[in-house]
N, C-alpha and C positions, 0 to 999 in steps of 0.2 A: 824519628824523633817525636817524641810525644807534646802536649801541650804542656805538661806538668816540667818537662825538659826546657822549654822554650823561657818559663814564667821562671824555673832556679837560674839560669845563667841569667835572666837578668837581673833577677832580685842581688845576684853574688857581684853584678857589673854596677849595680847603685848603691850597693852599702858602701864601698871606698870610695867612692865618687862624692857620698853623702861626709861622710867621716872627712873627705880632703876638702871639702867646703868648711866644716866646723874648723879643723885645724888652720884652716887661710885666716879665718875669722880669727881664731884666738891670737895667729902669729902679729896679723894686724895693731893687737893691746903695742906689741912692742918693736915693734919696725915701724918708721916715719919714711912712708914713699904713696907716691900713688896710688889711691885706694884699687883702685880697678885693675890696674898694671897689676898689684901686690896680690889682688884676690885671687882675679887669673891664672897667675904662675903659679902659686904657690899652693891654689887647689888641685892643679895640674900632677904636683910634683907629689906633694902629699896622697892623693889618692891613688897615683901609679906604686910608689913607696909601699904605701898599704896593704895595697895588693898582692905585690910581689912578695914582700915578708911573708903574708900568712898563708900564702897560696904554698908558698915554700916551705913553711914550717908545717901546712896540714899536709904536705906529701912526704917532706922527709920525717918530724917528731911524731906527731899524731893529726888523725883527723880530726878530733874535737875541735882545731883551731880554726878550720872552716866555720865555725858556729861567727867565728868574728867578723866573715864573710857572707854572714847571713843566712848561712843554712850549713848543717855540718856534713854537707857532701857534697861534691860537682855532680853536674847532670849527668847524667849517663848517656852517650851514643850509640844506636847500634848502626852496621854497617848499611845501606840500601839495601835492598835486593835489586839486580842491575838489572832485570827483566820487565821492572816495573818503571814506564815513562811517570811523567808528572802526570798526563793523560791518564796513566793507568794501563792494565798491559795491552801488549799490541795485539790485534786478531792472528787465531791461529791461521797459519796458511798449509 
């Protein structure tokens, strides 16, 4: 996994996170509960919501909808090589 890997899945894990905050914010204009209870839950639910919509929609309609996600493509993984420790590879014997 490369660093440019590291820095999209997160940028794609803060845009809904960021997006479920504004929306707790606006739901707030018009629900009377506990500010903090209200923020809480409902950036919680908003930002999972978000996510899962467009994560679903850039896999099943089109990828451009990853753009909403903050970047218009998931990071790419590739597989280890299983030879190689975190060390680095083992000495030959």
């Amino acid at each position: 996994m490369t660093v440019y890997d590291v820095l999209v899945s997160l940028w794609r894990t803060a845009v809904p996170i960021i997006v479920g905050w504004v929306g707790a914010l606006l739901a707030h204009i018009y629900i009377d509960v506990d500010e903090q209870a209200l923020s809480q839950s409902l950036a919680a639910v908003f930002a999972v919501v978000y996510y899962g919509l467009f994560r679903l929609l850039e896999a099943k309609v089109s990828p451009a909808f990853g753009w909403l996600l903050g970047l218009a493509r998931p990071p790419a993984y590739t597989k280890p090589d299983p030879t190689v420790t975190p060390w680095g590879k083992p000495p030959a014997t």
